[in-house]
N, C-alpha and C positions, 0 to 999 in steps of 0.2 A: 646184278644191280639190286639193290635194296629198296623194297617196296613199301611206304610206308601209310596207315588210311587213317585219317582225321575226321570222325561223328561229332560235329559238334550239334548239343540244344541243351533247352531251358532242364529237359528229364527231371519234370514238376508233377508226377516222376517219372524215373525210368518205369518202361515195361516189357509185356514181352514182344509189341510189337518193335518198340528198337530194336531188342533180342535178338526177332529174328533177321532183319533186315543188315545187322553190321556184320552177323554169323555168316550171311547167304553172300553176302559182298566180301566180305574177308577170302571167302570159298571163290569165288567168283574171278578176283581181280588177281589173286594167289599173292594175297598181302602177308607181309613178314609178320607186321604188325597192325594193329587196326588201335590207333590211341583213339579213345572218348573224353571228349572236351565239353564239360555243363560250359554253359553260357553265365560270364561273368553280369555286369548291367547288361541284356542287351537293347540292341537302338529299334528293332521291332517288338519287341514284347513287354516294354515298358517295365512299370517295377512289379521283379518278382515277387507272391506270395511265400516264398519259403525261401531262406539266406541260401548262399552259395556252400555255405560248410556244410549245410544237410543233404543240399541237392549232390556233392560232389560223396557227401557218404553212401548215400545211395546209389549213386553208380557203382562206388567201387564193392556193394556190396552185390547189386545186377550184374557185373562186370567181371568182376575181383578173379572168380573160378575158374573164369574159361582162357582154353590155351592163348598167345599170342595177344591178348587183350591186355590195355595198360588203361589208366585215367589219371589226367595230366591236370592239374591245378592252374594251369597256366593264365586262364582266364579272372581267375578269384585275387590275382595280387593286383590285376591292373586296377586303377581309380577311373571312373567313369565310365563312358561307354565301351565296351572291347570290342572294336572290329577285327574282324577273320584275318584283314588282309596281316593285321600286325602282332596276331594269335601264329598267324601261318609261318610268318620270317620270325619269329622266335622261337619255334619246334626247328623249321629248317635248320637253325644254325645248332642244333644239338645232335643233328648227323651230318653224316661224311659228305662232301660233295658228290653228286652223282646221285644224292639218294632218289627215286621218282617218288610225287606225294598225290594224292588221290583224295579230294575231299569229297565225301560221300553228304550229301544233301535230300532231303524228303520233297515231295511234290508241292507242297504247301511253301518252301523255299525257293523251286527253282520258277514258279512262277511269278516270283519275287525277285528272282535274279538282280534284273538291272538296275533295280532300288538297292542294294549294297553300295553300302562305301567303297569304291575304287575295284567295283566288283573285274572289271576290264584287267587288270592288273591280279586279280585273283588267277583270272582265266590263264596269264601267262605264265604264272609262276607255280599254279602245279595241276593236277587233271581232274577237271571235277566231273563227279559222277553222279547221276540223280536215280531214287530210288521212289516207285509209288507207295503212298502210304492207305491205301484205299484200291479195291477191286474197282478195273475198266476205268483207271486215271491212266494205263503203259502210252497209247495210241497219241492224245492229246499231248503227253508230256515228252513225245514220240517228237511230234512234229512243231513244238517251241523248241524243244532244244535243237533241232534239224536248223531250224529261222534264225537262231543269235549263233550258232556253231559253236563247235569243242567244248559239249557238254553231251558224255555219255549217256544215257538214260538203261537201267541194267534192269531185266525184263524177272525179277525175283520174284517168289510166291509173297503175299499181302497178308499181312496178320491184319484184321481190322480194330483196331482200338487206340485211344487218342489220351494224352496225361490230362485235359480237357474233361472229359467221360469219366474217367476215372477219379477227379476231385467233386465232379455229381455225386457220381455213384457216393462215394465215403462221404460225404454232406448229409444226401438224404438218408444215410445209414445200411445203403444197401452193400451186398459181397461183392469185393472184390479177387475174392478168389480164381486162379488162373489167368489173370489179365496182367497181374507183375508177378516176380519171380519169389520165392516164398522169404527169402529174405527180407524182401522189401517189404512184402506184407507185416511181416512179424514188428519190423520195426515202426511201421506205420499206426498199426493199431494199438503197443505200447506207448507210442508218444502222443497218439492221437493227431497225428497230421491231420489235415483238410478238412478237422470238426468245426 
């Protein structure tokens, strides 16, 4: 059976905490493929500072290298808000029946879970899996996903660092170095993003 994982977020920007969390999940779940999906409008993070053509170049530049990795525009043509549920039944239908789909989610999401649009309906239609984004969140996020059910929670190592932190840091002028992937950096400080 064909295993397929969907990372979607705002990756305003990507860094190497995604990095490492889709790598260790991909490794993890023994995914064919791990597609990363930026977020088109989303319905929790209001309007983006930076348009979706840049956020989606920067993934596929964070992304682009490594095996089994795709980034799927899929969210950038919809108009208005894009929920997951109709992100998800739009990839669905570009593989085979039978494919398994595994949406890989950060802590900061799945304790938001039930506030998704038709989240209930997410849960059936493919396996979602939740990922900490922060050191000693595994236990707590242990036992919310235990209390709503069928939401894995995958016990990975924590890079600590936030796309949040990271437009500080570039504001007040300080390095960003090592926190994104060197691609990203290069184009960041050419374009001057998040000045």
């Amino acid at each position: 059976m064909f295993k397929i994982g969907i990372f979607g977020g705002s990756f305003n920007p990507p860094h190497n905490g995604h990095i490492s969390i889709a790598v260790q999940a991909k490794t993890e779940l023994e995914l064919d493929k791990m597609l990363i999906m930026p977020t088109g409008t989303s319905p929790h993070k209001g309007k983006s500072a930076m348009g979706f053509n840049t956020r989606e170049y920067m993934c596929r530049l964070a992304f682009g290298s490594l095996p089994g990795f795709e980034v799927t525009d899929i969210e950038g043509k919809v108009s208005g808000n894009s929920y997951t549920i109709n992100s998800l039944r739009l990839i669905k239908k570009q593989y085979p029946a039978g494919t398994d789909f595994f949406l890989l989610i950060g802590a900061d999401m799945l304790f938001y879970f039930e506030k998704w649009h038709d989240y209930e309906t997410i849960l059936e239609e493919c396996n979602v899996v939740a990922a900490a984004r922060k050191k000693g969140q595994f236990s707590e996020m242990t036992e919310y996903a235990t209390e709503m059910g069928r939401i894995k929670v995958l016990n990975l190592e924590v890079t600590e660092v936030s796309s949040s932190e990271i437009r500080e840091k570039i504001a007040k002028g300080e390095d960003i170095s090592g926190l994104v992937p060197e691609k990203v950096l290069k184009l960041i400080k050419e374009k001057k993003y998040y000045l």
